[in-house]
C-alpha positions in Angstrom: 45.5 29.7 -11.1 42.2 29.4 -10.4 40.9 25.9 -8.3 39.6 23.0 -10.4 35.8 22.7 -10.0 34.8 19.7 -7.4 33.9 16.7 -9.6 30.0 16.7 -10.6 27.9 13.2 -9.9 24.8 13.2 -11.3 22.3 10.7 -8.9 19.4 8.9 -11.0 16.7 7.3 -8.6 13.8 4.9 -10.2 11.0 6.7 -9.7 9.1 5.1 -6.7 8.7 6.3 -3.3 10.6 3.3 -1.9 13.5 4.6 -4.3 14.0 7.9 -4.0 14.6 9.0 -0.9 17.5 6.2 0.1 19.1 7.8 -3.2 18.4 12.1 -2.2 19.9 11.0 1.4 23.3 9.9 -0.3 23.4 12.9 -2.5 22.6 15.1 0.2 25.6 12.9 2.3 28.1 13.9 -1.0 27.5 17.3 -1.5 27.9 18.1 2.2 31.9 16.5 1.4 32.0 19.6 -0.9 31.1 17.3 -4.1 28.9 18.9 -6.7 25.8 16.9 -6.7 22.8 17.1 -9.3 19.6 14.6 -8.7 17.9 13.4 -11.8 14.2 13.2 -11.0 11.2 11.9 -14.1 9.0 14.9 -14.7 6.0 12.6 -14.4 7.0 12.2 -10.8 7.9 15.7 -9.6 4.3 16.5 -10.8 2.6 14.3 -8.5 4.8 14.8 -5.3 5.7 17.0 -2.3 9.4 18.4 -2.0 10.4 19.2 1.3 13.8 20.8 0.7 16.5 22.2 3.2 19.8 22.0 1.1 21.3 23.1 -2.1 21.1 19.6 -4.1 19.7 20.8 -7.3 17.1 18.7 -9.1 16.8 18.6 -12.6 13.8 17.0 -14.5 14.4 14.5 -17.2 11.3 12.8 -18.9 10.3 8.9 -18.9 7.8 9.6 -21.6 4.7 9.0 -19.4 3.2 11.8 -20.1 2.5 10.8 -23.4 0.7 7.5 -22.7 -3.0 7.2 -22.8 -5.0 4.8 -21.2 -3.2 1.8 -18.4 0.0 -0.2 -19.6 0.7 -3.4 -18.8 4.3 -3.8 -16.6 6.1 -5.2 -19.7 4.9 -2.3 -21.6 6.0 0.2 -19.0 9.4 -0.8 -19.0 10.2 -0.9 -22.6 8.6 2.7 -22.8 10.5 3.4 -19.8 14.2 2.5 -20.8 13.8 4.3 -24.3 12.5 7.5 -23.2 14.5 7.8 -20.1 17.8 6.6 -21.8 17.4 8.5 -24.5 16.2 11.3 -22.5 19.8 10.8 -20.1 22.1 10.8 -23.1 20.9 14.0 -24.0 21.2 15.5 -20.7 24.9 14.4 -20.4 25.4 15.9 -23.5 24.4 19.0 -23.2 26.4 18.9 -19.4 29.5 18.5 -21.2 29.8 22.0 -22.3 29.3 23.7 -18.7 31.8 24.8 -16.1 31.2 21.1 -14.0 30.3 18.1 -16.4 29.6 15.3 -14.7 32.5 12.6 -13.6 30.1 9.9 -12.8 26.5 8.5 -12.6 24.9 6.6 -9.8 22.0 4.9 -10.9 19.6 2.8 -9.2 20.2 -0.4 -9.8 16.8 -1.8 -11.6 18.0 0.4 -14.6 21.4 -1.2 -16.0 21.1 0.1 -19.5 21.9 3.7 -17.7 25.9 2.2 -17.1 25.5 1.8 -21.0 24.5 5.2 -21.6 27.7 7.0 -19.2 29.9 5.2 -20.8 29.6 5.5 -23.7 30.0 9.3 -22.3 32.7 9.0 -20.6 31.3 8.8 -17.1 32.0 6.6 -14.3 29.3 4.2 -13.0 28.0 3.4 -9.5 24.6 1.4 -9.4 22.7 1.9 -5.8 21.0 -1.4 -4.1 17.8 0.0 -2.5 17.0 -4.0 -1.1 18.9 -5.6 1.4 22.3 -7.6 0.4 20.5 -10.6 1.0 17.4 -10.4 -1.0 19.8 -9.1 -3.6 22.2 -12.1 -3.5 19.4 -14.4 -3.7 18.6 -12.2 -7.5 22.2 -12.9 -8.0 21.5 -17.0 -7.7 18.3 -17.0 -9.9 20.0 -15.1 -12.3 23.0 -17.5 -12.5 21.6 -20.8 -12.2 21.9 -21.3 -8.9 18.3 -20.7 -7.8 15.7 -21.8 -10.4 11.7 -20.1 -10.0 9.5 -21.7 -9.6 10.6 -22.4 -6.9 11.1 -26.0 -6.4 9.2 -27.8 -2.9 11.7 -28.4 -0.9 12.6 -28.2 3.5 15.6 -26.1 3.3 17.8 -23.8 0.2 20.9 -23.1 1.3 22.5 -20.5 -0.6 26.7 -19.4 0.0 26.3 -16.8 2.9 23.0 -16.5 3.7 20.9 -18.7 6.4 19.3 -21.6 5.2 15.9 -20.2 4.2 12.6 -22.4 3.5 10.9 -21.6 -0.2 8.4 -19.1 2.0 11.1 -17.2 2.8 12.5 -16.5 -0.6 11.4 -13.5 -2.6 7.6 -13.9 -3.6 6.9 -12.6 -6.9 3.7 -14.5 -8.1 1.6 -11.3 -7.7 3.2 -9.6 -10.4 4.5 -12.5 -12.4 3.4 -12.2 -16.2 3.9 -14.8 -18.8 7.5 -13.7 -19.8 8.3 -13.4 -16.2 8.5 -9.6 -16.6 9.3 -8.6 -12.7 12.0 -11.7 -12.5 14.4 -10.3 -15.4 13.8 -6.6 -14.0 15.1 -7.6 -10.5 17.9 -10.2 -11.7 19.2 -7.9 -14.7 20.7 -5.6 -12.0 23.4 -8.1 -12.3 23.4 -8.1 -16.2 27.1 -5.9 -16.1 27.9 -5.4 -12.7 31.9 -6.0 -13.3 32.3 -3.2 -15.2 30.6 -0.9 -12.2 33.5 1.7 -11.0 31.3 1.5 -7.4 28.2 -0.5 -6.1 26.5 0.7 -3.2 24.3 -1.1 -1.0 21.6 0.7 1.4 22.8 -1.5 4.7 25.7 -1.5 6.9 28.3 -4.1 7.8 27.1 -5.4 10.7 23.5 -6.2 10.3 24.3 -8.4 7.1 28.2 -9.5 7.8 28.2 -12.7 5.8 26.9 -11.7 3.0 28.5 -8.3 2.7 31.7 -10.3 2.9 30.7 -12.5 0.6 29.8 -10.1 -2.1 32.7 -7.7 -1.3 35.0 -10.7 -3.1 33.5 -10.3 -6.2 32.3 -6.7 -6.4 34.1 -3.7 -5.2 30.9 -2.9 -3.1 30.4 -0.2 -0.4 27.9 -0.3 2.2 26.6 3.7 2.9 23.6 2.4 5.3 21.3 3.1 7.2 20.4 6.4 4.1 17.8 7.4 6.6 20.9 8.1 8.8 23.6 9.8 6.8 22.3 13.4 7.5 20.7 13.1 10.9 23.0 15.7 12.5 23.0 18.2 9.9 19.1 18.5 8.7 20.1 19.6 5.5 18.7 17.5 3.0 15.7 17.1 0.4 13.2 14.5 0.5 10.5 13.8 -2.2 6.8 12.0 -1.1 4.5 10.8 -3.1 2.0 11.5 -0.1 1.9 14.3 2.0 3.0 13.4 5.3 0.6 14.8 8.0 3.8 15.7 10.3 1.7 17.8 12.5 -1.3 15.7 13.5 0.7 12.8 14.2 3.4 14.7 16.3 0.5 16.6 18.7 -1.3 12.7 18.7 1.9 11.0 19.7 3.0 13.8 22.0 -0.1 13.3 24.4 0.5 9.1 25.0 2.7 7.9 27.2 6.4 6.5 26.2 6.1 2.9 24.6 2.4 2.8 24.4 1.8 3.2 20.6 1.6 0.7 18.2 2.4 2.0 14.7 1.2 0.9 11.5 2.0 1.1 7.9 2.0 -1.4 5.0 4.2 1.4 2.4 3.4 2.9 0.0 2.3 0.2 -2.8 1.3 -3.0 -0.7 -2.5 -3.4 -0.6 -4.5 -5.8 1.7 -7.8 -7.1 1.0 -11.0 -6.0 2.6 -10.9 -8.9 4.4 -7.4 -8.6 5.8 -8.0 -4.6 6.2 -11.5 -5.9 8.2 -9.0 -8.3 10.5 -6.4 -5.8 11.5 -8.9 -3.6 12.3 -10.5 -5.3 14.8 -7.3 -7.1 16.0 -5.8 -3.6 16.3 -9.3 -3.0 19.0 -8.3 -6.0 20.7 -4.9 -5.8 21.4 -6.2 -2.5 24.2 -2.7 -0.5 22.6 -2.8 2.9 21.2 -2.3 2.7 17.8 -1.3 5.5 15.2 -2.2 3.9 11.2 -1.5 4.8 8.2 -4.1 3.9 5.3 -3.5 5.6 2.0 -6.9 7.5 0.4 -6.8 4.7 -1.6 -7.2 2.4 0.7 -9.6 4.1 3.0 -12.5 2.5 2.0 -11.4 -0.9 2.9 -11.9 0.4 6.7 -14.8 -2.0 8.0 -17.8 0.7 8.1 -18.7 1.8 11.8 -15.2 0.7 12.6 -15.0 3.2 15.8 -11.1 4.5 16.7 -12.3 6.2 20.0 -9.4 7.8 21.6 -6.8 5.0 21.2 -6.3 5.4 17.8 -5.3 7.6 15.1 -5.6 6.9 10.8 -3.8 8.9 8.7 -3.3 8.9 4.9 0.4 9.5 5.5 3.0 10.6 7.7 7.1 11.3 8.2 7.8 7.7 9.1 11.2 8.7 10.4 10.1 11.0 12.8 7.2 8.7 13.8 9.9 6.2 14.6 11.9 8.0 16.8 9.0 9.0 19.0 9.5 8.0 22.5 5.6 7.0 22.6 5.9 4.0 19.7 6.6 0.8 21.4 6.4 -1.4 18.1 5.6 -1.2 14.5 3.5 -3.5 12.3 5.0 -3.5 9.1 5.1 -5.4 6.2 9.0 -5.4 6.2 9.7 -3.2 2.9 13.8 -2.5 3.1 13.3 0.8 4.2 10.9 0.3 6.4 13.2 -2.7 8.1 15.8 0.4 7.7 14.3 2.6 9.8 12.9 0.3 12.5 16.3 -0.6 13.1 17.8 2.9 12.9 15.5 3.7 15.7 15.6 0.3 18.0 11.9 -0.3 17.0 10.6 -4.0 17.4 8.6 -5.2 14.5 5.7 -7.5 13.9 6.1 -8.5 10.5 3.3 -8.7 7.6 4.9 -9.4 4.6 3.1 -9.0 1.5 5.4 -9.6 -1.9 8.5 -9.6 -3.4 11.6 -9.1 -0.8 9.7 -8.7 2.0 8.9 -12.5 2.9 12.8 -12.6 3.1 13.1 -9.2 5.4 10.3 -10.5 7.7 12.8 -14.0 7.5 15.8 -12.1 9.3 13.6 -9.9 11.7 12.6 -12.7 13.0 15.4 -15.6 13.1 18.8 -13.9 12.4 18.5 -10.2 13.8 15.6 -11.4 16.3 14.1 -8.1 16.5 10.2 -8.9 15.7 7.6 -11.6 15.1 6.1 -12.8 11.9 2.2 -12.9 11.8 1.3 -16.5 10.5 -2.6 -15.8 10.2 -4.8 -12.3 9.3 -6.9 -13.4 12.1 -8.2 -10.6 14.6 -7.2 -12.6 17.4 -3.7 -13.5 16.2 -3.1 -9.6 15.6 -3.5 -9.0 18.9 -1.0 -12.2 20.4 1.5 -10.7 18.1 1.0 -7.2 19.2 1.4 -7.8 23.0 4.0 -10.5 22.7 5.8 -7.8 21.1 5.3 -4.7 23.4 4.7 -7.0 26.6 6.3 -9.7 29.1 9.5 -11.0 28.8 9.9 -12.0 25.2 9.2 -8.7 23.9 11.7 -7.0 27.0 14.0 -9.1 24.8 13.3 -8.3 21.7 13.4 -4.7 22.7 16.8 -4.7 24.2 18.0 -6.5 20.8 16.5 -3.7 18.9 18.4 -1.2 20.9 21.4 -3.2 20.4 21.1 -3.3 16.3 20.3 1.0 16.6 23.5 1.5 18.6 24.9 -0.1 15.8 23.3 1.7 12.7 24.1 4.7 14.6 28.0 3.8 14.7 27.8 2.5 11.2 27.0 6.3 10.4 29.0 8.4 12.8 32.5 9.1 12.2 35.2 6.4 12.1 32.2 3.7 11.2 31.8 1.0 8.5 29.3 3.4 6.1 30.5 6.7 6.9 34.2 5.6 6.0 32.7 3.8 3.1 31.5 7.0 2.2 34.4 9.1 2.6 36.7 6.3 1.1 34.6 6.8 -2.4 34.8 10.4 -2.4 38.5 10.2 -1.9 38.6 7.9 -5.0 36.3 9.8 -6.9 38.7 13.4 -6.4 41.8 10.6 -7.4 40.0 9.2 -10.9 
């Protein structure tokens, strides 16, 4: 008799940069486990990126509908013309899967588009959403959701929430930059809870040890998996896909990087969406000057023209519109990084025992920057934009005794990652647990 096909998951990022990738990682970790795998990736995106591809993951394009849309959108807009197209757009897919030699078993979907469980069940499929933001940050969606956060925000010293670290109202998520009269980004973010007790799966993109508490906590209600650090999973192998948005200028930054000495770069990125103002762009330049580091920065052509004219790099320093952040990371010659604590960036600072100084900008970074700096004691948080307080940071992080500690902490949370990964850990077992219950199902 001939051997039953390996059961078919079909993996559905949100199209973002700060989405995809964490999602192509764990498809690329499943198919290696002999899994047919088949990522579903919005033909409006593929068209403006850069596929760098070493493995056999096939992609298949499914359309969102925005190529159809004239003119700018308002965020409301975007996701109602999101969610019909794309669902619509899915059901059909799965449809016509059904009649080939592998239809799918199950659909992991990103975890800002419920309605997708909705549309594989009613097909049949199983259902896994995928947390791309920390356990924490998501927990605290789970409380405004429920009642037990309200936003506004109410003034007060301290919230405590079950779990997490007491945390003052600076530290919760900050979402008054996108905030629309019907409170648009709010129901987005707390609506990945809207039917999470039917999910067969929920994966989270951490590991065990870097948020223990909460994990734990969450693990009693949901049958949760942590599959963290992503950026991880496949370091051994190299065979996987990744999609930018930007093309990484691996090159230039490797021969730059290649020619300091070890621990004398500072790096800096702010992500792919977070924009600071000409002022704050003037600021860090100039506090970048004055901190006497190396520095390797990365300003997306969109940004560029915030630069303060005449600004002069000279030899310590290096702006690029993009770059392999990974790589950049695990250079021996980067000593920090100045980041504005996005989860994957966070990710991959502590995958690689990097020390951060922290400029958070919006949304669940204000909480990341919270636990680099109090609970995992890894980085600093910038108070001020100033020029001058750039610079403190900077050296308090890369010199004299506080940032010796903060480095040997950093090491400490990478040696853990790394096991978290590696055979026998929390996240690889995690992974080969599900795949074992997937083959059983």
């Amino acid at each position: 008799m001939a051997a039953s096909p390996p059961p078919h998951v079909l993996v559905l990022p949100y199209p973002a940069q700060g989405h995809i990738n964490p999602a192509l990682a764990f498809a690329n970790r499943l198919a290696s486990m002999s899994l047919s795998v088949t990522v579903l990736i919005t033909t409006d995106l593929i068209n403006k990126a850069t596929v760098s591809s070493s493995s056999s993951v096939p992609i298949a394009l499914i359309s969102d509908g925005k190529e159809a849309v004239e003119g700018t959108e308002s965020f409301e807009a975007y996701l109602k013309r999101f969610k019909a197209v794309l669902s619509a757009n899915l059901a059909e897919f799965i449809d016509q899967n059904r009649s080939s030699a592998s239809p799918a078993k199950l659909l992991v979907y990103d975890s800002v588009m419920p309605w997708a469980m909705d549309v594989a069940r009613a097909r049949g499929l199983l259902c896994a959403p995928f947390f791309t933001m920390s356990a924490a940050v998501s927990a605290i969606f789970y409380h405004l959701k429920n009642g037990g956060l309200k936003y506004p925000y109410e003034e007060c010293e301290e919230v405590c929430l079950p779990s997490l670290p007491c945390l003052g109202v600076k530290d919760l998520p900050s979402l008054s930059t996108f905030m629309d009269s019907n409170q648009t980004i709010l129901k987005l973010l707390c609506d990945q809870f809207l039917n999470l007790e039917k999910a067969d799966w929920i994966f989270f993109n951490t590991f065990d040890m870097l948020e223990r508490e909460i994990v734990e906590w969450m693990a009693r209600k949901w049958p949760i998996k942590t599959i963290g650090p992503t950026i991880l999973l496949n370091k051994k192998d190299n065979n996987h896909t990744t999609i930018n948005l930007f093309e990484p200028k691996h090159d230039s930054c490797t021969q730059w990087l290649d020619s300091k000495e070890t621990a004398s770069v500072v790096y800096v990125s702010f992500g792919s969406i977070a924009s600071l103002g000409d002022s704050q762009m003037e600021e860090l330049a100039y506090g970048l000057a004055a901190s006497s580091r190396h520095f390797l920065w990365v300003v997306r052509a969109s940004e560029a023209d915030k630069l303060p004219r005449g600004f002069n790099l000279g030899e310590r320093g290096l702006v690029v519109a993009w770059c392999d952040q990974p790589g950049v990371l695990s250079h021996r010659a980067v000593a920090c990084f100045v980041s504005h604590c996005g989860w994957n960036s966070t990710l991959e600072a502590v995958g690689h025992g990097v020390p951060v100084v922290a400029v958070p900008q919006w949304v669940d970074q204000t909480t990341g920057a919270k636990f680099v700096e109090d609970v995992w004691e890894v980085g600093v948080v910038m108070r001020g934009c100033e020029r001058e307080e750039i610079a403190a940071c900077i050296e308090g992080v890369v010199g004299g005794e506080r940032g010796a500690e903060l480095r040997r902490k950093a090491r400490e949370l990478r040696k853990l990652a790394k096991e978290a990964v590696e055979c026998g850990g929390t996240s690889a077992s995690n992974v080969e647990c599900f795949v074992e219950e997937l083959l059983c199902r």
